[in-house]
C-alpha positions in Angstrom: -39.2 -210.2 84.4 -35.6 -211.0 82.6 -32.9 -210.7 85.5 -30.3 -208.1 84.5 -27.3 -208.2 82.6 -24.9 -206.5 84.5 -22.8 -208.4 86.3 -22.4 -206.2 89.8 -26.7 -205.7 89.0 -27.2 -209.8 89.6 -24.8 -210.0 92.7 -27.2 -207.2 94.7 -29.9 -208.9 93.5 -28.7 -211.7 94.1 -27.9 -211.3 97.8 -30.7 -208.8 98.3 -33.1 -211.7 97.4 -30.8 -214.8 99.8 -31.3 -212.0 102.2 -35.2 -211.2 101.7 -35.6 -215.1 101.7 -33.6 -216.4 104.8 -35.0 -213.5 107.2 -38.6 -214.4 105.9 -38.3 -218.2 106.4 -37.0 -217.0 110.4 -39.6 -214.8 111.0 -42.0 -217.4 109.7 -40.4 -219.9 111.9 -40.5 -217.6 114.7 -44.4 -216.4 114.6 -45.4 -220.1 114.4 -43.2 -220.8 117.1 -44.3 -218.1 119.5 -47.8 -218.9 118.1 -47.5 -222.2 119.4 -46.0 -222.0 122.6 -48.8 -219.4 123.7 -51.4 -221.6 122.7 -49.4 -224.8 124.5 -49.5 -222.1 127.7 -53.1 -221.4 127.3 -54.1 -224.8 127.2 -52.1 -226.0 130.0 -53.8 -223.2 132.0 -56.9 -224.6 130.8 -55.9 -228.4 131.6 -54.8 -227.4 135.5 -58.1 -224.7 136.0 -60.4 -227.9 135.3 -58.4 -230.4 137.0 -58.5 -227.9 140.0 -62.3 -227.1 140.0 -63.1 -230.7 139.0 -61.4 -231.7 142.1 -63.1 -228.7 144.7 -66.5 -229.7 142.8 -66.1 -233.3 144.1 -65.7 -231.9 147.9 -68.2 -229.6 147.2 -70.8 -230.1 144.4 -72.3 -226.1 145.2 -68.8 -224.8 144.3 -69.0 -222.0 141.5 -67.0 -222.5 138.0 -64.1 -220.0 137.9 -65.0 -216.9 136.9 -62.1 -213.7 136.6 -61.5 -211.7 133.9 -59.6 -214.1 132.2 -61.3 -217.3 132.7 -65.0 -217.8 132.7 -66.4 -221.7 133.2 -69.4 -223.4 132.8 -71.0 -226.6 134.5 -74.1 -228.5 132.3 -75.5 -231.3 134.4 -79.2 -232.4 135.6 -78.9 -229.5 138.8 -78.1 -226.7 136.3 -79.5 -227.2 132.8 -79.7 -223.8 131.5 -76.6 -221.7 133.0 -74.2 -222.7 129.6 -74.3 -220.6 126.7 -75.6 -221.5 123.4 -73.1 -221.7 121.6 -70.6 -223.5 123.7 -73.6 -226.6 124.0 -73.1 -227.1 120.6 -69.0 -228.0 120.9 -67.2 -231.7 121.4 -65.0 -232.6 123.7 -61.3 -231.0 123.7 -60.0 -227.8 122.7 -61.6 -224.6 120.5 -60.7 -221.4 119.4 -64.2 -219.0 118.8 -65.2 -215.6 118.8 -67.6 -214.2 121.3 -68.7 -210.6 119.9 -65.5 -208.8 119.4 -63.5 -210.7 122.1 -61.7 -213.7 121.2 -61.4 -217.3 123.7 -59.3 -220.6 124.1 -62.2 -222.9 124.6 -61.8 -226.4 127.3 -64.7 -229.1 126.7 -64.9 -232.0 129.1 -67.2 -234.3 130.3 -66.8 -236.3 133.8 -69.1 -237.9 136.4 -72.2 -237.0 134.0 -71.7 -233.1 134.1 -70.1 -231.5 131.4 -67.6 -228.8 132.0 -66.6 -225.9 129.5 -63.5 -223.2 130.3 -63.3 -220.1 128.4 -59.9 -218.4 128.3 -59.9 -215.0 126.8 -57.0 -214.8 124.3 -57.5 -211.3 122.6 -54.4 -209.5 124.5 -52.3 -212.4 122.9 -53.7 -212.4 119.5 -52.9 -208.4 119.7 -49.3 -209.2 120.9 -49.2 -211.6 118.3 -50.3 -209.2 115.7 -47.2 -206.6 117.0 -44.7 -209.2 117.1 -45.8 -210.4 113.3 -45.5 -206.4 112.4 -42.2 -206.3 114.1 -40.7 -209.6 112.1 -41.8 -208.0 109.0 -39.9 -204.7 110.0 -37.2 -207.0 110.6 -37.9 -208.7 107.5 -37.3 -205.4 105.5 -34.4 -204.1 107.2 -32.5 -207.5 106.5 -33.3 -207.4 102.8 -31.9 -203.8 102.2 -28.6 -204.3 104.2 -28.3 -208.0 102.3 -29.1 -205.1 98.8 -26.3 -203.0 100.2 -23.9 -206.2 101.2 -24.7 -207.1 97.8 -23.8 -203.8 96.3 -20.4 -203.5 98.5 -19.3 -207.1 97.3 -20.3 -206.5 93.9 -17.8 -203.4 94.1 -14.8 -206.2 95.4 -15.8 -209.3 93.3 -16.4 -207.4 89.6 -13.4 -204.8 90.4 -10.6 -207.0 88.9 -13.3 -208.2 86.0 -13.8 -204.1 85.3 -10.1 -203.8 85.0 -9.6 -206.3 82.7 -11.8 -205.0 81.1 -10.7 -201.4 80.9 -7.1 -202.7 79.9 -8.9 -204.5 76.8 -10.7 -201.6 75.8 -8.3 -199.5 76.1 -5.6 -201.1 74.4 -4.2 -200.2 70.5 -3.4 -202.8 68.2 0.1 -202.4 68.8 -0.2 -202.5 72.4 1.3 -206.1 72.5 4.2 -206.3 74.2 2.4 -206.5 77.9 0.9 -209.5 78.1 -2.7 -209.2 80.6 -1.8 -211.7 82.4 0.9 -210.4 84.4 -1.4 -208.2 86.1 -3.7 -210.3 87.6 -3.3 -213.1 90.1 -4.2 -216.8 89.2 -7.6 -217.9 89.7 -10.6 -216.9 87.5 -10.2 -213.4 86.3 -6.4 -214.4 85.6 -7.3 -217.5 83.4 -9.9 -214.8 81.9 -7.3 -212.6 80.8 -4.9 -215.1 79.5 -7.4 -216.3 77.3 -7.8 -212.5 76.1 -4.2 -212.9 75.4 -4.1 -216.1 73.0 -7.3 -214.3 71.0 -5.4 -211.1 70.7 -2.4 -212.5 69.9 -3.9 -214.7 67.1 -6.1 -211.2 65.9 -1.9 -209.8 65.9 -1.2 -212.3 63.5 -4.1 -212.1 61.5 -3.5 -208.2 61.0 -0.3 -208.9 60.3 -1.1 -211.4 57.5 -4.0 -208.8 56.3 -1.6 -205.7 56.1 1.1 -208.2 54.1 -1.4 -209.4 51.5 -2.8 -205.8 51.1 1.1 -204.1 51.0 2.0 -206.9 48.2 -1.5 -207.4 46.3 -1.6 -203.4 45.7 2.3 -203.4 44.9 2.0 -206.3 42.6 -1.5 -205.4 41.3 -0.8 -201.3 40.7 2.4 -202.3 38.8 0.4 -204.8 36.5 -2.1 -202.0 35.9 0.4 -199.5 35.4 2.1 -201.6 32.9 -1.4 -202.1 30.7 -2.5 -199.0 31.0 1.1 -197.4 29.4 1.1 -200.1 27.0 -2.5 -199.3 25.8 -1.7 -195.0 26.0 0.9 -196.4 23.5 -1.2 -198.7 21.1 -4.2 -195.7 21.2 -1.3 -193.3 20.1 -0.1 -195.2 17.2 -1.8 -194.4 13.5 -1.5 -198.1 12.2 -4.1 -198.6 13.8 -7.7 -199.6 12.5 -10.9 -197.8 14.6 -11.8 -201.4 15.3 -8.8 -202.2 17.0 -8.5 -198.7 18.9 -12.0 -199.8 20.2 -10.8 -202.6 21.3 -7.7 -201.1 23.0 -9.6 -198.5 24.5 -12.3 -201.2 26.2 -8.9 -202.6 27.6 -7.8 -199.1 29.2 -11.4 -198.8 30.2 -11.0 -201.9 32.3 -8.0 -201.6 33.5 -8.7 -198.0 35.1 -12.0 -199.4 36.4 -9.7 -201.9 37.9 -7.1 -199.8 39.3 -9.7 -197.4 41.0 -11.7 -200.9 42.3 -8.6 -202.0 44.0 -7.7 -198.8 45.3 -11.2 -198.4 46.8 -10.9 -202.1 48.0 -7.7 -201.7 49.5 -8.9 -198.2 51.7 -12.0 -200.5 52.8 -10.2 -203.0 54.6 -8.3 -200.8 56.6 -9.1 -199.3 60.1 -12.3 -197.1 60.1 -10.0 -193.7 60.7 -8.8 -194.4 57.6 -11.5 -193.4 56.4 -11.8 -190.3 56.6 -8.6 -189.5 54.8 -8.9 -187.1 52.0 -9.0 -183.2 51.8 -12.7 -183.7 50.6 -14.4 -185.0 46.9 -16.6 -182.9 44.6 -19.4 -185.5 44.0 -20.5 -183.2 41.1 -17.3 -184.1 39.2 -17.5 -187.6 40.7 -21.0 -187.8 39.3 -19.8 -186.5 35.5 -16.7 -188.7 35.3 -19.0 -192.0 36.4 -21.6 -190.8 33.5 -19.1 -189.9 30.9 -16.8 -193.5 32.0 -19.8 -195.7 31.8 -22.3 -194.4 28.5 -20.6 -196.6 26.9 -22.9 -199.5 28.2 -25.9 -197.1 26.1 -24.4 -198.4 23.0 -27.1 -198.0 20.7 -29.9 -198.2 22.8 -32.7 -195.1 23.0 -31.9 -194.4 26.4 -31.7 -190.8 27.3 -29.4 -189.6 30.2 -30.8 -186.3 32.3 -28.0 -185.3 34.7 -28.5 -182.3 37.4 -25.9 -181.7 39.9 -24.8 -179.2 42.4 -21.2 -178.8 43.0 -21.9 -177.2 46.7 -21.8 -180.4 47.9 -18.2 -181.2 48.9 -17.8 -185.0 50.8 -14.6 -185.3 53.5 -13.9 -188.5 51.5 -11.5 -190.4 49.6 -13.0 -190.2 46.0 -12.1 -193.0 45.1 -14.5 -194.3 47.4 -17.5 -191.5 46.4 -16.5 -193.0 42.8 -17.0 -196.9 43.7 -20.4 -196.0 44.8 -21.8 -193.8 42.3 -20.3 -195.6 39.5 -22.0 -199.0 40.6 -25.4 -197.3 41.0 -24.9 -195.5 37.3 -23.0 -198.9 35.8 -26.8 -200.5 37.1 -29.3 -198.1 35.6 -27.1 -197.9 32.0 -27.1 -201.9 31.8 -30.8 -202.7 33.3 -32.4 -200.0 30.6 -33.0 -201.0 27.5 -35.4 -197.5 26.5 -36.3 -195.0 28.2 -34.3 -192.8 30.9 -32.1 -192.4 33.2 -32.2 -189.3 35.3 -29.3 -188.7 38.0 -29.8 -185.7 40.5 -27.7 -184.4 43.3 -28.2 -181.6 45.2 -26.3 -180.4 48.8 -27.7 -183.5 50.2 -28.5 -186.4 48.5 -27.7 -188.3 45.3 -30.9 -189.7 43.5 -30.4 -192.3 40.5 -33.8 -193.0 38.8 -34.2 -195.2 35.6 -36.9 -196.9 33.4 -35.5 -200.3 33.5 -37.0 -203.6 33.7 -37.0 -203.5 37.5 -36.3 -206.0 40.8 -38.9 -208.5 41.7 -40.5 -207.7 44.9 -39.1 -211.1 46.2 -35.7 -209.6 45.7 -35.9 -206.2 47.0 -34.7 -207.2 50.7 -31.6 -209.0 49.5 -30.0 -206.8 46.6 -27.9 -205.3 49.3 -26.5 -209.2 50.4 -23.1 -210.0 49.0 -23.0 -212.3 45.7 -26.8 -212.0 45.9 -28.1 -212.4 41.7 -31.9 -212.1 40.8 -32.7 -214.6 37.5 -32.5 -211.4 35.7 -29.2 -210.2 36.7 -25.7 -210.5 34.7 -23.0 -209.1 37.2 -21.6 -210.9 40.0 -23.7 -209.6 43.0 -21.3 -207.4 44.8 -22.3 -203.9 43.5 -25.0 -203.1 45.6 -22.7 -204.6 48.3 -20.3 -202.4 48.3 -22.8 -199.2 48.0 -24.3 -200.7 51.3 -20.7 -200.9 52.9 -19.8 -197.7 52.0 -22.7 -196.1 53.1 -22.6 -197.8 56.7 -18.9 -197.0 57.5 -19.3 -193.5 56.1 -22.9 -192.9 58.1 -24.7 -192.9 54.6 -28.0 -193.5 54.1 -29.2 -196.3 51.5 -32.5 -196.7 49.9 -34.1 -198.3 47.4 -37.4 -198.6 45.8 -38.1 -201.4 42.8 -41.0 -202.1 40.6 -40.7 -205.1 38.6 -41.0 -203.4 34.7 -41.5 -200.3 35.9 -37.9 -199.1 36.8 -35.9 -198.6 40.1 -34.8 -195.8 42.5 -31.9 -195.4 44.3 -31.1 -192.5 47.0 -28.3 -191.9 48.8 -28.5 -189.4 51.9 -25.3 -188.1 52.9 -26.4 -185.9 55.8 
C-alpha cells in the first residue's frame, strides 16, 4: 500500500503508527515481564516446598508429600514404587510446565538420597490472569494508537497550517499581484525559505510575461503594418489594366499569402495569451467559416479531378474568435485539397460537429499517433508539421474534441466535436 500524499494524511499516520508501535513494544515488554516474575515466584515456591519436605522426610521417612489444593508431591523410592503418576516418571530432573486434563502445573523434579521427589504446582488461575492482563495491554494497545491518530491529526492542523497559507496566497494570487513580496508574512525557518523561493520563481515568471507581452505588442505592430502594406500594394497592382493574367495570378497568390498570413498571426497572437482570452468574441458562424476556408483554399485543386461536396448548417453558432474557428478548419481543408490527387473531398457540419473526409493517399499506420506532435512530417508529407498542431491546440483550450482515422491509400477522416 502507497503511503498518502497529503501532507497533514502522513503526519497522523505517521504518529498514529510511532504510537501503535511504542505501546506494542511496552506491552510486549510488560507480559514477558510479568510472565516471568510469576514463573520466578512459582518456582521459588517450588524450590522452598521441597527443601522443606526434604528436610521433615529426613526426621521422619513416613512423612506425607504436600498435598493442598495448590501443591500436590510425589515420593518414588524402593518403599513406594507405584504412588507417582505416569507421566511425571517419564520427566528429568529440574523444572516443567505440562497439562494434566484441563488443569495446567509448574512441575519440580529432584532426586536425593536415592528417592526421587516430584512437586506439582497448579498454575491455571495465573495463566487466566495472564490471559486478562494480555487482553487489557492490547486494550491499552488500541487506545494509545487512536489518541497518537488524533495527536497526529491536531499537529498536522499546527505544522501544515502556515504551509496551507502559503499556499492559498499562491493560488490566489493575479499576475499582477506583485508588489507584496510572500515572504513578509511568514517567519524565518522552513515555510519562510519556502516562500521566498516562490518569490524569486514568480518574480522571474513577471519578467518573462513581461518579455512575452513586449514581443507579442511589437511583432503584431510591426508584422500587421508589413501586411497591411502588401496587401494595399497588391489591391493596387490587381486594379491596374497593364497588367497581363499571368502577372495578376501571380499578384493575387501574393495577397493570398499575405491574408493567410495576417489571419495566422492574428490567431497566433490570441493563442498565447491567457486562457480568458479566449473566449472573446460575440460568437462565429462556422458555416461561413467553413465557405470562406473552401472558396480561400480550391485553389490547391488546380487541375486535378477532385470533386468538393460541402453540407453545412448555419445553426451552429461557436462563442469564439473566428479567427481561431478559421485556423482550424482551414488547416484540416488546406490538408484534404493538397493530399488528393482524385477523387473527393466531402466537408459536413451539422449543430455539432465538423466532419472533413477525403480520398487521399492516406497516413501510415506508424504515423497516426504522432500527426498531432509539433513539427512532426511523415516521408510523404510537404508542409512543415505544425497544422495538425495547432488543430490539437485549439481544440484542447477550447474543450474540442479531436479525431482522426487514417488508412494508408485509402483516404483520411477528420472530426471535430464541439459539444
Amino acid at each position: 500500500m502507497l503511503p498518502p500524499r497529503d501532507l497533514r494524511a502522513r503526519v497522523a499516520l505517521s504518529f498514529a503508527a510511532f504510537g501503535a508501535a511504542l505501546s506494542l513494544a511496552l506491552a510486549f515488554m510488560l507480559y514477558h515481564a510479568a510472565h516471568d516474575l510469576g514463573q520466578r515466584l512459582v518456582d521459588e515456591t517450588l524450590t522452598a516446598e521441597l527443601d522443606d519436605y526434604i528436610a521433615r522426610r529426613e526426621r521422619n521417612p513416613q512423612s506425607l508429600p504436600p498435598s493442598t489444593v495448590i501443591l500436590q508431591g510425589y515420593v518414588q523410592d524402593e518403599h513406594r514404587p507405584g504412588e507417582v503418576p505416569d507421566y511425571l516418571t517419564r520427566l528429568p530432573d529440574g523444572r516443567h510446565d505440562l497439562m494434566v486434563g484441563t488443569l495446567s502445573y509448574r512441575a519440580a523434579v529432584l532426586e536425593r538420597g536415592g528417592a526421587r521427589y516430584y512437586l506439582l504446582y497448579d498454575i491455571s488461575l495465573q495463566i487466566r490472569r495472564e490471559q486478562r492482563f494480555a487482553f487489557l495491554l492490547g486494550v491499552i494497545v488500541l487506545a494509545m494508537t487512536m489518541f497518537s491518530a488524533l495527536g497526529g491529526i491536531w499537529l498536522s492542523r499546527t505544522v501544515v497550517a502556515p504551509v496551507a497559507e502559503l499556499a492559498a496566497r499562491v493560488r490566489h494570487r493575479g499576475p499582477d499581484d506583485w508588489q507584496q513580496p510572500l515572504a513578509d508574512d511568514f517567519p524565518d525557518g522552513e515555510v519562510g525559505e519556502l516562500a521566498r523561493v516562490f518569490d524569486r520563481q514568480l518574480l522571474r515568471m513577471r519578467a518573462f510575461m513581461e518579455r512575452e507581452r513586449s514581443f507579442s505588442a511589437d511583432v503584431s505592430h510591426e508584422l500587421r503594418t508589413a501586411l497591411a502594406v502588401i496587401l494595399s500594394t497588391t489591391e493596387v497592382l490587381l486594379a491596374d489594366e497593364r497588367l497581363g493574367e499571368r502577372q495578376k495570378a501571380r499578384v493575387a497568390r501574393i495577397e493570398r499569402a499575405a491574408r493567410d498570413m495576417s489571419e495566422l498571426g492574428t490567431a497566433l497572437l490570441l493563442m498565447v495569451r491567457e486562457e480568458q482570452s479566449l473566449g472573446a468574441g460575440s460568437g462565429c458562424v462556422v458555416a461561413e467559416v467553413v465557405a470562406e476556408a473552401v472558396e480561400k483554399h480550391r485553389h490547391l485543386l488546380g487541375t486535378r479531378p477532385v470533386a468538393v461536396e460541402v453540407s453545412t448548417d448555419p445553426a451552429l453558432v461557436l462563442p469564439a474568435d473566428c479567427s481561431l474557428v478559421d485556423m482550424l478548419v482551414s488547416n484540416l481543408v488546406r490538408n484534404a485539397f493538397s493530399y488528393t490527387a482524385e477523387g473527393r473531398v466531402t466537408i459536413r457540419q451539422d449543430e455539432h460537429s465538423l466532419v472533413i473526409s477525403d480520398t487521399g493517399k492516406g497516413i501510415p499506420a506508424d504515423a497516426l499517433d504522432l500527426v498531432f506532435v509539433r513539427h512532426f512530417r511523415d516521408m510523404a508529407s510537404e508542409g512543415a508539421g505544425i497544422g495538425l498542431s495547432l488543430v490539437k491546440r485549439i481544440c484542447d483550450r477550447r474543450g474540442w474534441q479531436v479525431r482522426l482515422q487514417s488508412r494508408e491509400g485509402s483516404g483520411t477522416t477528420v472530426t471535430v466535436v464541439f459539444d
